[in-house]
N, C-alpha and C positions, 0 to 999 in steps of 0.2 A: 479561446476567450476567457480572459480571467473573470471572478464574481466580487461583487463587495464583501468587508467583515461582516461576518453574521454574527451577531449578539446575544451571549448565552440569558436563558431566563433570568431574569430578575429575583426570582424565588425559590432561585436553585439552591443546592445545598452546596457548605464545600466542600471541594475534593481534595484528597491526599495528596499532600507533598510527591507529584509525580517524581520528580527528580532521585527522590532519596528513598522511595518503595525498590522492593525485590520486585525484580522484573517477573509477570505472570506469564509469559512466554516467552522463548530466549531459543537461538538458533545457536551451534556453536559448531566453527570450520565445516558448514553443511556442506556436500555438493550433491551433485544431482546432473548425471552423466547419461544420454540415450548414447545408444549405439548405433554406429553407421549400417545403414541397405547396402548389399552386395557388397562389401569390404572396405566401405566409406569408413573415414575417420570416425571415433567418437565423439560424439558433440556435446560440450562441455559447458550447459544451459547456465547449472551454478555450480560454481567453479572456488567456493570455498567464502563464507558468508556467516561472519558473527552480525547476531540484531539480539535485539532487547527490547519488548515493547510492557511497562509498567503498568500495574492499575489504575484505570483512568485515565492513559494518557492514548493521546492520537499521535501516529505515527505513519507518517505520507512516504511512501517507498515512489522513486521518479526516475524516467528516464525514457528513451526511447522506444518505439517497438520492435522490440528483437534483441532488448537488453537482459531480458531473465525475471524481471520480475514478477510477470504472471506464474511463469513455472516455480518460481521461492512462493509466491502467495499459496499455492497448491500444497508446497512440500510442507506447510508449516500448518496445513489444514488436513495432512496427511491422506491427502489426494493423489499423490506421486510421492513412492518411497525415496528417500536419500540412498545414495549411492552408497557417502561417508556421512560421517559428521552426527549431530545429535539436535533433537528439538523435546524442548523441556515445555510444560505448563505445568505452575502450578510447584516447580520443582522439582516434578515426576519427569523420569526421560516418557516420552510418548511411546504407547504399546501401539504395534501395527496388528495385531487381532484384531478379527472383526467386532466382537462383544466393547472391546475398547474403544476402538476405534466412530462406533456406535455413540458409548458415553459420549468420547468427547468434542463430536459434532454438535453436541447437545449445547454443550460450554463457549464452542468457537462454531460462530456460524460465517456463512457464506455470503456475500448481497452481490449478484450479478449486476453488471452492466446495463445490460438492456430489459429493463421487466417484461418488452411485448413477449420475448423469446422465454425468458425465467417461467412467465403464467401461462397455465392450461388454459386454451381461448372456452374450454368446452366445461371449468370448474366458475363456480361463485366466486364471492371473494373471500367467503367463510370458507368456503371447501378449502381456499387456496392459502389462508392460512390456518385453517385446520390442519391440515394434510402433516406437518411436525409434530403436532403432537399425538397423530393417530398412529406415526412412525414409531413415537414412542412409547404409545402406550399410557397414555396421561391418563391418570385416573379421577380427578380433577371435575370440577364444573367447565366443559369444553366452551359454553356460550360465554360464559362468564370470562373465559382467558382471550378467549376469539375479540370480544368489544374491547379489554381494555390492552392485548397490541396494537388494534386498529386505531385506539382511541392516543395511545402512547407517539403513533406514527402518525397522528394529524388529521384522521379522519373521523369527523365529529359532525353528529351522533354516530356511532358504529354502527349502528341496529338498519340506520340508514343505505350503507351499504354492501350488508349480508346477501343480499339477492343479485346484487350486481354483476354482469360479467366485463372482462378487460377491456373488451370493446367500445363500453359504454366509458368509459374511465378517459381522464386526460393522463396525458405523459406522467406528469409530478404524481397523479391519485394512485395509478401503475406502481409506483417507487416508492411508493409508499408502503402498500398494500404488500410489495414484494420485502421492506424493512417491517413491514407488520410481522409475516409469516417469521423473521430471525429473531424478532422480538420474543413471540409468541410461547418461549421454549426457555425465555431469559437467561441468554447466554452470558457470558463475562468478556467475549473480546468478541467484534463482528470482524472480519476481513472486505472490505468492498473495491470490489473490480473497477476502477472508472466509475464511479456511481452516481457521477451526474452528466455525461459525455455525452447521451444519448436526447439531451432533453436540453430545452430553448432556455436562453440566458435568464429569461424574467424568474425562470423555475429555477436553475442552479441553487440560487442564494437561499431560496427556501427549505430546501434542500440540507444544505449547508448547517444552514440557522438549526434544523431539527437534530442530525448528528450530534451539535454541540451541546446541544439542548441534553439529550440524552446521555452523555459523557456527566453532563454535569447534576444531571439529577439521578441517576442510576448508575454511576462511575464503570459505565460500559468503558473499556479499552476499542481502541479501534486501531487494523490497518490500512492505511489506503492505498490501494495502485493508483498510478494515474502518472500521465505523463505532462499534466499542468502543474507548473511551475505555481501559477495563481491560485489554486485551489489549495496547494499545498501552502499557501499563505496565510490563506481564510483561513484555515481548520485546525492546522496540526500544530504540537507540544515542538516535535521534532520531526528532522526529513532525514532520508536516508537516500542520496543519490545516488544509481547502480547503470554500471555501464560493462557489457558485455561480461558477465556475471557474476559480478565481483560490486563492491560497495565502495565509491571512491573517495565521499563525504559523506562526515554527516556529523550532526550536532542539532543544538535549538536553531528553528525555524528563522527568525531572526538574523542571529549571525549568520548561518549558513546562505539566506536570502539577501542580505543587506550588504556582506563582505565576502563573498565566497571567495577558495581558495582555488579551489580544484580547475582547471582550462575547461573541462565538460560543462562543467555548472556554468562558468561564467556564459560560457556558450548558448545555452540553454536560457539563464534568464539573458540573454544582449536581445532576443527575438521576442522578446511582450513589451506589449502599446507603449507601456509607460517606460522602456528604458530609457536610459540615456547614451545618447550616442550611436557610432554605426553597429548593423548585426553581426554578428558572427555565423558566417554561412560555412558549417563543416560539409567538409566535401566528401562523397561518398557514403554508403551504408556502413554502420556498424558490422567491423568481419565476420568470419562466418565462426561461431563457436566450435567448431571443429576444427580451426586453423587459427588458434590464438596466436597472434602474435610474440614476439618475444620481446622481454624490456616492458615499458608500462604499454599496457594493452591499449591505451588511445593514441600513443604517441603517433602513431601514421596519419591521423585527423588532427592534430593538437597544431594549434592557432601558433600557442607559444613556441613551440619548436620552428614551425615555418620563420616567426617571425626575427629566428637568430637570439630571441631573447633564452631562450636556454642555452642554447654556445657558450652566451654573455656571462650567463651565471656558474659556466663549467659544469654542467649536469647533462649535455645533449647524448652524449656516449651513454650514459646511466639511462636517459631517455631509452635509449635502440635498445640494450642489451640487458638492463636490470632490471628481471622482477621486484614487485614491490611487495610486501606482507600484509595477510586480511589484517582487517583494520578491527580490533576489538570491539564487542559489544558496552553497554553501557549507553552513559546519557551525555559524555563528553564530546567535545568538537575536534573532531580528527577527519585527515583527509592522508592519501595513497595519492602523493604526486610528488616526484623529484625537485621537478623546480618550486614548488610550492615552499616545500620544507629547505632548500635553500636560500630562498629569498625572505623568507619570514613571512610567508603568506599570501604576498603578489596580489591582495584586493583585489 
């Protein structure tokens, strides 16, 4: 279910020129390879992945379940080492030491999915977002930082719900509490897994609304998983569509949403309320990352091939047989599809 725009503060400050900032975090030809059980192929999670995500800017990473994007959220959280490739913050290639790696938790924090599972049922909700800075060793007035993430994420008076446990809490108070604890450590980019998936449509928008809020008054960076088309609507600067683990569009939010080019994308938004006209029902599961396909990696689900209209364009062979090249990071609108870039876009 999609949510309405949410409306950043009114008293917010403004933000930097996202577009024309040095990207704060930047992935370049990453991949991220597990190895097969008993002699099983390697399985090729990500498979070679430029991203760019700016100060300030939200950046919604979409697509399927079983397309790579939880495992790229990871590698770039340096939760799962890269096979190849490089992940930069700040500039700095990222150190896999643990003393490092420490730091820069500190800087890119995490926001689960589901807070029931995220929170200790047995901590407060001071303990629960204490518990960052006691990792780190905050030398700090801990009451003092504890009220004003609580107070940062929507829960007002904080002092109010210091004694609290998750139980007592609704859904939305939960997601908070658990954006409290990322807050608490004032990080410069959040990662958030699905991070309102788990919670009723009335709450999403609130949800939402807060994100933006904090983008625009603390020029937090954000990236989002999610496999909502609509949410990556409401929120983000720019989208990054990933299919089978590789990034096949991606541009401003806008274009990418209102004119996509890519057969996936179109795919993906033909199935929300508000499209127009009939869905596009791909058939089958996304392959198995251990048996990429050869040629462009959707083309065995791709609408347009079935429908003869890449024949039309003389690209169907290129379809079957020709790999396409990761798609460069940055903040430009590009897409990894054959017929796309023969047709001039295929809206």
């Amino acid at each position: 279910m999609t949510t309405s725009p949410a409306a950043p503060s009114a008293d917010a400050e403004p933000v930097p020129d996202r577009v024309a900032a040095e990207p704060l975090l930047s992935a370049g030809e990453l991949r991220v390879a597990f190895p097969g059980r008993q002699g099983a192929a390697t399985a090729r999670a990500v498979d070679g992945v430029d991203l760019d995500i700016a100060p300030g800017e939200i950046v919604a990473l979409v697509g399927e379940s079983g397309c790579g994007k939880t495992t790229l959220a990871r590698a770039l959280l340096g939760l799962v080492p890269p096979t190849s490739g490089r992940v930069t913050f700040g500039g700095r290639p990222l150190d896999y030491g643990a003393r490092a790696l420490k730091a820069y938790r500190k800087r890119v924090q995490l926001v689960l999915q589901d807070p029931s599972g995220s929170l200790n049922p047995r901590h407060t909700v001071y303990d629960a977002v204490a518990e960052g800075l006691r990792i780190h060793k905050y030398g700090g007035d801990e009451r003092a930082a504890v009220a004003g993430a609580l107070s940062r994420a929507g829960l007002r008076p904080p002092e109010r719900f210091f004694l609290r446990y998750p139980h007592e809490l609704s859904g939305g108070q939960r997601q908070r509490v658990v954006i409290a604890g990322a807050l608490v450590l004032e990080p410069e980019l959040i990662v958030a897994d699905e991070p309102v998936a788990s919670l009723d449509a009335s709450v999403r928008g609130e949800i939402l609304a807060l994100l933006l809020r904090l983008r625009d008054e603390l020029g937090l960076s954000a990236l989002v998983v999610t496999h909502d088309l609509g949410l990556a609507w409401n929120i983000a600067d720019r989208v990054a569509v990933m299919y089978l683990g590789r990034i096949v569009e991606t541009g401003a939010v806008e274009e990418v949403l209102t004119a996509p080019r890519h057969p996936y994308t179109q795919a993906l938004l033909s199935v929300l309320p508000e499209a127009e006209g009939a869905p596009v029902i791909l058939t089958g599961e996304p392959p198995d990352p251990s048996r990429i396909p050869s040629g462009c990696r959707f083309h065995a689900r791709c609408q347009i091939l079935a429908s003869g209209e890449a024949e039309r364009a003389g690209v169907a062979e290129a379809c079957r047989t020709e790999d396409l090249p990761v798609l460069t990071g940055g903040s430009g609108a590009q897409v990894a599809c054959h017929w796309a870039r023969a047709s001039g876009g295929g809206g």
